[in-house]
Backbone as numpy.savetxt, mean C-alpha at the origin, in Angstrom:
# Nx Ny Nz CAx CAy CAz Cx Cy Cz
20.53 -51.82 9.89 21.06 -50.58 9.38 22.01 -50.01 10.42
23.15 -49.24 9.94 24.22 -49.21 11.02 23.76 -47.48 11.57
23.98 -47.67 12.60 23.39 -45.90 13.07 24.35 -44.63 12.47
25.29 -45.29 11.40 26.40 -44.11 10.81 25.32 -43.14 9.70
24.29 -44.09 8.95 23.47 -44.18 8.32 22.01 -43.25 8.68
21.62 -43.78 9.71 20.75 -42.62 10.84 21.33 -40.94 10.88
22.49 -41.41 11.57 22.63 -39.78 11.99 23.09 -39.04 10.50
23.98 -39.50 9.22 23.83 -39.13 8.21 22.32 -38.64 7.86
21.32 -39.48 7.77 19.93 -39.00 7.33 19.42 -37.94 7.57
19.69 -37.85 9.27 19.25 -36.45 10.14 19.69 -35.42 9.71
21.21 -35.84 9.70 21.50 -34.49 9.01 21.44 -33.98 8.21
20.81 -34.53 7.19 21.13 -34.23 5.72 18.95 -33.71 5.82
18.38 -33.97 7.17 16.93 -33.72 7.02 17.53 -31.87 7.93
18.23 -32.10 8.61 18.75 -31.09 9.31 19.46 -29.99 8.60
19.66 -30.28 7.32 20.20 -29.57 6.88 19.07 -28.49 5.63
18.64 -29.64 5.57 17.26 -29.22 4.45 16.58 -28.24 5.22
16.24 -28.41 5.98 14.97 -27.67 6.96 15.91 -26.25 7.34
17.21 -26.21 7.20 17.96 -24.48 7.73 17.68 -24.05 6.40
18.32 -24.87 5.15 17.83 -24.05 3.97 16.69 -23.82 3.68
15.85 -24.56 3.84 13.93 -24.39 3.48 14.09 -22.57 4.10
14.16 -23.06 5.16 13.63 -21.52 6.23 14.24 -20.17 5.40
15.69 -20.74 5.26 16.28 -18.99 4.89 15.41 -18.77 2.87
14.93 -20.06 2.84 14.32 -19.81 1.32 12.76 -19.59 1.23
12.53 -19.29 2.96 10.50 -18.73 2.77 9.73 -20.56 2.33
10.56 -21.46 3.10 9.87 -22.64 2.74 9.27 -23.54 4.21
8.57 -24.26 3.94 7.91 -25.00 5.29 9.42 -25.83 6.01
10.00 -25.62 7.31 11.19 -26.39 7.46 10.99 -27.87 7.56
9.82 -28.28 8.47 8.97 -29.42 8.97 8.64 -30.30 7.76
8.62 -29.95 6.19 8.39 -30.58 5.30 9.86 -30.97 4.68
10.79 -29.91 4.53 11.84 -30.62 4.28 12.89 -30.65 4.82
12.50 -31.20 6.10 12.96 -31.83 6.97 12.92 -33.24 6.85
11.46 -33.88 6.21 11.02 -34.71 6.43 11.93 -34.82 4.98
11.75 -34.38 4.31 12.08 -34.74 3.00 13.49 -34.82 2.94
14.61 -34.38 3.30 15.91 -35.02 3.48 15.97 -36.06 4.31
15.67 -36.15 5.25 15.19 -37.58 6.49 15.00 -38.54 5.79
14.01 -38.69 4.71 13.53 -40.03 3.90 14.07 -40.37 2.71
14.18 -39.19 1.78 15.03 -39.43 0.67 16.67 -39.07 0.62
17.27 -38.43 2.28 18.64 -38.03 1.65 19.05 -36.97 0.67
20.22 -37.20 0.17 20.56 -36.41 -0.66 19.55 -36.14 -1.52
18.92 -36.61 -2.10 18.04 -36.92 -2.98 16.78 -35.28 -2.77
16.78 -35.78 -1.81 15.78 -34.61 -0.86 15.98 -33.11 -0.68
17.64 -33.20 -0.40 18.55 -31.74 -0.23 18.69 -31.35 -1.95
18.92 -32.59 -2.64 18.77 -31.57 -3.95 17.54 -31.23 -4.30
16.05 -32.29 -4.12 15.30 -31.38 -4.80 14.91 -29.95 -4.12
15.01 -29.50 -3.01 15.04 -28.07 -2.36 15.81 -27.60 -3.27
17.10 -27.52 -4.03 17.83 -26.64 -4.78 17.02 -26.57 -6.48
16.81 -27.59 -6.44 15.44 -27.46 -7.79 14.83 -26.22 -8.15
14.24 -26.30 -6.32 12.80 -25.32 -6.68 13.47 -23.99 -6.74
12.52 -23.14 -7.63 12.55 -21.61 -7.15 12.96 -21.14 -5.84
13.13 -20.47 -4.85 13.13 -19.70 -3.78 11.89 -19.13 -4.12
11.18 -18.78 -3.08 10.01 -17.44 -2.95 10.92 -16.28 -2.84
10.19 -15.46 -3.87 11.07 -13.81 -3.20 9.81 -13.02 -2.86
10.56 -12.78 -2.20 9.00 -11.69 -1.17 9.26 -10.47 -2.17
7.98 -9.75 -2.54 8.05 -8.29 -2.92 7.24 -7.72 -2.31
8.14 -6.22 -2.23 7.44 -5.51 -1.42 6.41 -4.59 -1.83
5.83 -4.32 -0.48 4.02 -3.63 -1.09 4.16 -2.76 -2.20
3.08 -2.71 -2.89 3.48 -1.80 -3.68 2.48 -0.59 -3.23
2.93 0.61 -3.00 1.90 1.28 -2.63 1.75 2.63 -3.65
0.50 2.61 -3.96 0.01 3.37 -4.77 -0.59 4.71 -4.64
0.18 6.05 -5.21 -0.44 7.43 -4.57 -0.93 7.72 -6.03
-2.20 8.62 -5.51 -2.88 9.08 -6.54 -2.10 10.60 -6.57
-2.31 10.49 -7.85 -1.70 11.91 -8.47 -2.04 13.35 -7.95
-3.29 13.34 -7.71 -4.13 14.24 -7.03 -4.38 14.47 -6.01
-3.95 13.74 -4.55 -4.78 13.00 -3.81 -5.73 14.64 -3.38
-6.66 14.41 -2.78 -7.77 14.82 -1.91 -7.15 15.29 -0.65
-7.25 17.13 -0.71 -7.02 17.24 0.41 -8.20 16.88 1.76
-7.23 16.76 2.91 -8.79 16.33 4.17 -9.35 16.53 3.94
-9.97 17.86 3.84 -10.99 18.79 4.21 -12.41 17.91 3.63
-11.94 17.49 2.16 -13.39 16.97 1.01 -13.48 15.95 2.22
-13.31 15.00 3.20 -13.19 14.13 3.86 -14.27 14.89 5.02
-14.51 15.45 5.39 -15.02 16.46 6.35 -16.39 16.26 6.45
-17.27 15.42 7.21 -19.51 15.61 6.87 -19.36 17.76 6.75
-18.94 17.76 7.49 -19.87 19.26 7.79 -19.68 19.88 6.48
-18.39 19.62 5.85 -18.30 20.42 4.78 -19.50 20.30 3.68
-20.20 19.18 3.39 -20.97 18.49 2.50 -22.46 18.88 2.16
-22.49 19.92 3.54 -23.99 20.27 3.43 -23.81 21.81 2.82
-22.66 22.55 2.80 -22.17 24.28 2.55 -22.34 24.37 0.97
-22.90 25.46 0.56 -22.49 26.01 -0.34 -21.07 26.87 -0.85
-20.44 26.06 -1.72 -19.16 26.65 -1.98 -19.08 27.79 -3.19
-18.13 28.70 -3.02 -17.41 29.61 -4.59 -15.74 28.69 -4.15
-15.65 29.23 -5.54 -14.20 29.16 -5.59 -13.32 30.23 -6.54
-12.06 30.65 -6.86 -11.77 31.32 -7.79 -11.08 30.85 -9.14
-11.53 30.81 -10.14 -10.91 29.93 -10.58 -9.71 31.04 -11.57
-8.69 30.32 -12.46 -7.70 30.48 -13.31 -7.85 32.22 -13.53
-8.93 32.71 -13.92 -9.06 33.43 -14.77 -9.46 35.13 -13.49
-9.55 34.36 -12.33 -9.65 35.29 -11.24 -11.14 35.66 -11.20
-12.29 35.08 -11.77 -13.69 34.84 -11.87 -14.04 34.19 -10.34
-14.82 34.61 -9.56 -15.67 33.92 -8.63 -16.82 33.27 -9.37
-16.64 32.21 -8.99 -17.66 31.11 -9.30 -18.59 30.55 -8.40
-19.79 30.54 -8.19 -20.55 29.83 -7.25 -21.81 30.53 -7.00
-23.25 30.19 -6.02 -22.31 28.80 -5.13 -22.43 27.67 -6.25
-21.80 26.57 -5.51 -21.97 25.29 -5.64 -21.80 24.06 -4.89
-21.90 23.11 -5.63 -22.30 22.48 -3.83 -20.96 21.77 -3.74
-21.17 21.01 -2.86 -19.84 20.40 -2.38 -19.52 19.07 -3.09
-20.31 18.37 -3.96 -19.98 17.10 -4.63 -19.17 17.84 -6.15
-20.34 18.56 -6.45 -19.65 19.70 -7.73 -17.88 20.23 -7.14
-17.48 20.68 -6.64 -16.20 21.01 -5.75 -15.45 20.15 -5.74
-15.50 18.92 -5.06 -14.94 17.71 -5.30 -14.51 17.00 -6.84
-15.71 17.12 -8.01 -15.78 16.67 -9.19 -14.73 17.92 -9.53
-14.85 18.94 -9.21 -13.63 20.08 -9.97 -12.43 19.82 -9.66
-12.19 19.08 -8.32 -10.67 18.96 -7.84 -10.33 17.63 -8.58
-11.11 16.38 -9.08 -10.84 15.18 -9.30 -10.26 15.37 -11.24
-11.13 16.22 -11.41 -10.85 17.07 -12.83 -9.69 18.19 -13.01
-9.10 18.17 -12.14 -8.32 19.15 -12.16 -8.26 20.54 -12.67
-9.33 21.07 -12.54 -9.98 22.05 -12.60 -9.53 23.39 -11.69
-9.39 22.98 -10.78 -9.30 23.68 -9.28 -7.73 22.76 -9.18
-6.80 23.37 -7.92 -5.16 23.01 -7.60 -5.43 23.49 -5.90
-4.40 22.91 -5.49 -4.10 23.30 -3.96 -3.59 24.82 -4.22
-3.59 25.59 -4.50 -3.63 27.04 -5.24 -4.90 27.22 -5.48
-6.22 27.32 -5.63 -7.54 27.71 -5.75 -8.01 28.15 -4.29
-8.40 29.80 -4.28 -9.13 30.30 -3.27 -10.42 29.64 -3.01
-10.93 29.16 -1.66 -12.42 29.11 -1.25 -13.07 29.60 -0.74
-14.44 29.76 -0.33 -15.22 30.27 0.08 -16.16 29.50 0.55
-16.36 29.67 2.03 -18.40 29.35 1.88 -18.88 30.20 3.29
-19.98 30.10 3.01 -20.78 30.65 4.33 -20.05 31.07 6.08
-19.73 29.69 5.99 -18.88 29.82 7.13 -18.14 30.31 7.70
-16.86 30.47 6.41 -15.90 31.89 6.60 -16.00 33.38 6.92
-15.27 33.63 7.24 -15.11 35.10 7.33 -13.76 35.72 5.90
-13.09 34.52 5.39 -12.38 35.59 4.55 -12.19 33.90 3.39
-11.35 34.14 1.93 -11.16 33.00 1.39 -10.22 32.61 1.96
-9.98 31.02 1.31 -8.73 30.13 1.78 -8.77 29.76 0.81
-7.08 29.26 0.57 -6.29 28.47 -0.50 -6.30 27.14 0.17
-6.53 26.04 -0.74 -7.11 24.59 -0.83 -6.00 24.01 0.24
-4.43 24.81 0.13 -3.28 23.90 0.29 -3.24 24.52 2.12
-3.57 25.90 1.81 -3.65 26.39 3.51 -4.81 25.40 4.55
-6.07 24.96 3.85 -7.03 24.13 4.70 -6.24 22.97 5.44
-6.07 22.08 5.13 -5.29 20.65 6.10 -4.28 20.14 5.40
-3.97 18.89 5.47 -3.16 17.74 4.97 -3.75 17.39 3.80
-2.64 16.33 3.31 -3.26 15.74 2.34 -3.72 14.05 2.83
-3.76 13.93 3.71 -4.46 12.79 4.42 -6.05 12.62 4.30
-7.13 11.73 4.50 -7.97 11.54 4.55 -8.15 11.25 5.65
């Protein structure tokens, strides 16, 4: 075999393996795979699909939970709250509170209350909306 033949092969394995990479593919495989089959090899890489990467999808809840429900200490307090109608409600406990915010019942606009305080707070004045 004449070595014009060789370095043709390489390259044509050399060439496979730059496209594999920029197409999210193993280079080392078709590398090998233009190397042995040639052209043959560089076309089936154009065959396949490409991988397309997608990106995360990240998902916010509509509602989310301000910190605070995130809080142990809060969990043991008896809460009021005020609701729509300007009614104090309570106490109640703190899973009940939570079930009102998940229900939308209560808004980052709803005054609170518990023991602890000295005056109410609005849901949106307590923290973040982080957990």
């Amino acid at each position: 075999m004449k070595p014009i033949f060789i370095v043709f092969w390489v390259i044509l394995g050399l060439i496979s393996a730059h496209i594999a990479t920029k197409r999210g593919k193993n280079p080392y495989f078709w590398f090998a795979m233009g190397l042995v089959f040639g052209i043959f090899g560089l076309l089936a890489l154009f065959l396949f699909v490409p991988k397309k990467i997608q990106p995360p999808v990240v998902v916010r809840e509509e509602n989310p939970k301000p910190s605070f429900f995130f809080q142990e200490e809060n969990t043991e307090k008896l809460w009021y709250y005020v609701n729509k109608s300007n009614e104090q409600i309570g106490p109640i406990s703190f899973g009940a509170l939570s079930k009102l915010w998940e229900e939308e019942k209560i808004s980052s606009s709803t005054y609170l209350w518990n023991e602890a305080w000295a005056s109410w707070k609005k849901i949106e004045d307590l923290l973040t909306n982080s957990p």
